[in-house]
N, C-alpha and C positions, 0 to 999 in steps of 0.2 A: 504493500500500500504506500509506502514513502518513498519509495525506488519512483512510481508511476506519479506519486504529486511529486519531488524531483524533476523528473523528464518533461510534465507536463508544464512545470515553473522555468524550464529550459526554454522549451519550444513558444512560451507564452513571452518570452523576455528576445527570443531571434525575433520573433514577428515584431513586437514593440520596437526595435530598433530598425528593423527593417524598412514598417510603415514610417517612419521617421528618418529614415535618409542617410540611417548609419548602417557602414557595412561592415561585415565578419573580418574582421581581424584574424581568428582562429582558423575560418576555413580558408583563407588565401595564404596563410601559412601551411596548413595539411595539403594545402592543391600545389602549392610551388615543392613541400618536400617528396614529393610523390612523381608530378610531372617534369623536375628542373629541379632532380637533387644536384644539390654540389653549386646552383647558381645563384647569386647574389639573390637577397632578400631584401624589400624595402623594411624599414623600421615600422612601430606603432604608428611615429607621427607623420612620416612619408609614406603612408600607406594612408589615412585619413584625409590629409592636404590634397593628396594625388584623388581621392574617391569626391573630395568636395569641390574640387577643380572641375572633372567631371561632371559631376551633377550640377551645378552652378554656373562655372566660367569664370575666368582667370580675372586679376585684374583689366581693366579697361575694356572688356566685353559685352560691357552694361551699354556703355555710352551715357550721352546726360551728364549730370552732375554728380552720382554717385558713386 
């Protein structure tokens, strides 16, 4: 019963970050040591900047004043 509220508090906290624009840190690490063992890895914070670049756009992408 606490293994399954566990797992269920897992998969309830991926989606919450999910639906909010944050991505897995954990799995982009299990995906590069699997597919590109042995190659550079970005860090926590370059791995966030790089996903928020992404979904946003870099500086000066906005235009306008902002």
């Amino acid at each position: 019963m606490i293994d399954e509220l566990l797992k269920a508090g897992r998969y309830l906290g991926q989606s919450m970050r999910l639906m909010c624009g944050l991505p897995e840190y954990d799995t982009y690490v299990a995906h590069r040591e699997v597919t590109h063992p042995g190659e550079p890895m970005m860090t926590y914070e370059e791995f966030f900047r790089e996903r928020q670049e992404a979904r946003y756009g870099g500086a000066g992408k906005r235009g306008g004043c902002c």
